[in-house]
N, C-alpha and C positions, 0 to 999 in steps of 0.2 A: 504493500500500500504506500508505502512510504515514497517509493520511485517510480511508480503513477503520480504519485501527487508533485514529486519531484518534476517530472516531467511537462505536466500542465503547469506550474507554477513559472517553469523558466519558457514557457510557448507564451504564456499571458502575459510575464512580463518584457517580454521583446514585441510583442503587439503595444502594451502600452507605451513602452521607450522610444519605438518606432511614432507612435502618436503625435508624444513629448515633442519628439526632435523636428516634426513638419510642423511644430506649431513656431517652435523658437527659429526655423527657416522662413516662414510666414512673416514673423516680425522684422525681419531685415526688411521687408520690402514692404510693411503697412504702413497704411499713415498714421502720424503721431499724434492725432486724436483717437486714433480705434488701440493703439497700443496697450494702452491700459488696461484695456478688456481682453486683448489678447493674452496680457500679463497675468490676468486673473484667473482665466480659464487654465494656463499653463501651473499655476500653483495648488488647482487641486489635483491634480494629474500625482500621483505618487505609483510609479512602476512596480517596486518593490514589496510595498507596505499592501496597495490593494490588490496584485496579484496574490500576496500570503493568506490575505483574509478572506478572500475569494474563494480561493480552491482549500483551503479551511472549513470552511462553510458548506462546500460541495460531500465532504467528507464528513459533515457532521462535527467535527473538531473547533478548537476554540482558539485564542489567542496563542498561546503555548505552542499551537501544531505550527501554527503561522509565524510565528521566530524560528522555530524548529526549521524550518520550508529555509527561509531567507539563510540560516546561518547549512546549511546543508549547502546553499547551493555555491555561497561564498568558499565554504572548502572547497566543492570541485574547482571551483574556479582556480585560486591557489597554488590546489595538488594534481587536478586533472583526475584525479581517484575519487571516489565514491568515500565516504565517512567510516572508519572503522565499526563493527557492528560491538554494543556491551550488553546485549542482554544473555542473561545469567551471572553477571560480574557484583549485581546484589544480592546472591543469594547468599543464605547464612551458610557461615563455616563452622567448622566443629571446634570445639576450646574446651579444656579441660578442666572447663568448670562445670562441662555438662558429664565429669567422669565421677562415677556413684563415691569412690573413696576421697578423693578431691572434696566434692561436696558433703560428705560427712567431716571432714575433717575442717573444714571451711566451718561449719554452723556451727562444732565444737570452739571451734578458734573464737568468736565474735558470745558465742554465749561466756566468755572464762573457764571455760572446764579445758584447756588445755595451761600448766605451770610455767610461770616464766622459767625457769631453766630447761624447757623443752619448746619455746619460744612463743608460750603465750605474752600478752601484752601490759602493761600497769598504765594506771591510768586513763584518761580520753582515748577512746578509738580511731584509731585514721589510718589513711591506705597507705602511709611509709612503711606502718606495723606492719601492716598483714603482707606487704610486698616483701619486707626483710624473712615473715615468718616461711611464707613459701617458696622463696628463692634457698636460704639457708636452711630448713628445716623439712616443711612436705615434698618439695621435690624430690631433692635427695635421698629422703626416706623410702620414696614410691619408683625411685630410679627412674626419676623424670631428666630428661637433659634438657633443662631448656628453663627460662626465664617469665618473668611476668613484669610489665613495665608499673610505673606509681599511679595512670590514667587506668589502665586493663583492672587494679587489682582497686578504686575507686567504683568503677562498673560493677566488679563483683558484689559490691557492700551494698550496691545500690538492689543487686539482685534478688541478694538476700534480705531486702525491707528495709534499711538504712538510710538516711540522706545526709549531703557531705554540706555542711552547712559553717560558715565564718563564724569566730564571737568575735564579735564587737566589746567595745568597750559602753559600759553601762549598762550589757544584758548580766542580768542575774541569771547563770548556769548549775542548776541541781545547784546540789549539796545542802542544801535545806533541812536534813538531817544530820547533820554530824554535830559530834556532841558539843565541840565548841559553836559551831552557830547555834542550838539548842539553847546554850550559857547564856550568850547573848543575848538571845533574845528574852527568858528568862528574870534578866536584871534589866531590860529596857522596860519591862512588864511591871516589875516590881517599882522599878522608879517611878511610871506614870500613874499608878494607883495609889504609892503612899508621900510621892511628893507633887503631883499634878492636881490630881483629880479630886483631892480636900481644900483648896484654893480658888476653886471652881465654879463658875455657875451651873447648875441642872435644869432639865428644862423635861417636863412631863405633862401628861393629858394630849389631848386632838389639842387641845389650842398653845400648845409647848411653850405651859405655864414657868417662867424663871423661878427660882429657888437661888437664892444667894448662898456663900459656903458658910459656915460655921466658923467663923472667926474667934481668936482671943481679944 
């Protein structure tokens, strides 16, 4: 389909160019009142653009087929050769994340149940980790020869339910739990109840009547 359409596209636009070119021959020899109109007629005239859209349209196709058409026909032009063909060049390839001991070994890594001295991770998780833990450690182990880059082993994380996400400064990240934040907040609690909140106005009922504090 493609060089049918090929085909009609470069016969359409050498009828239009041919058009074009008797119009702008015309002008040399019209008078310079009718010119302008000449000029105009000659500016909608586009070879290229309405031949693609044209035999586009014959085919059912849409703008995309019609760049497709013009940038096709500019290669031959070029090369004299017809465009290399790529299809099958998307299909999926095989990666050894889709290999059953890989991916066991993968969901153990990312859950912690594998030890840092067997190259589990401490800490925030990221793809340097997991790219050091299977370059140095699962491959080797599964007598893989072969590497995994810090973008490929990002992918993985993502595969596995992950997302690879920046801190910023002034996000508050977990730890919300741990017993020093606990402490803190604790004595921030305690301060505002026995040194705040007796100092205070209160304010109760639907009409959030004032109550002044209790002073000495």
């Amino acid at each position: 389909m493609d060089l049918a359409a090929l085909e009609q596209y470069t016969a359409h636009a050498q009828g239009l160019q041919a058009k074009h070119d008797q119009l702008r021959e015309r002008l040399k020899t019209t008078a310079p009142s009718l010119r302008s109109k000449l000029r105009g007629k000659m500016s909608k005239i586009h070879p290229m653009t309405t031949a693609s859209n044209t035999v586009a349209d014959r085919f059912g196709k849409g703008p995309w087929f019609a760049r497709r058409l013009r940038g096709m026909a500019s290669y031959v032009l070029r090369t004299q050769e017809l465009p290399p063909s790529t299809q099958g060049k998307g299909a999926q390839r095989s990666s050894f994340f889709n290999c059953s001991e890989v991916r066991s070994a993968l969901e153990k890594w990312v859950k912690g149940l594998i030890p840092t001295d067997q190259g589990g991770f401490e800490g925030q998780m990221r793809p340097t980790k997991l790219r050091q833990y299977v370059n140095m450690v699962l491959f080797p182990s599964l007598e893989i020869e072969d590497t995994i880059s810090e973008s490929t082993a990002a992918r993985w994380l993502k595969k596995l339910g992950f997302r690879l996400l920046r801190v910023q400064k002034g996000i508050y990240v977990d730890g919300h739990e741990r017993d020093d934040v606990v402490e803190s907040r604790k004595q921030f609690l305690d301060y505002i109840y026995t040194k705040v909140l007796p100092f205070s106005y209160t304010y109760d009922g639907a009409d959030l009547t004032a109550t002044a504090p209790s002073l000495l």
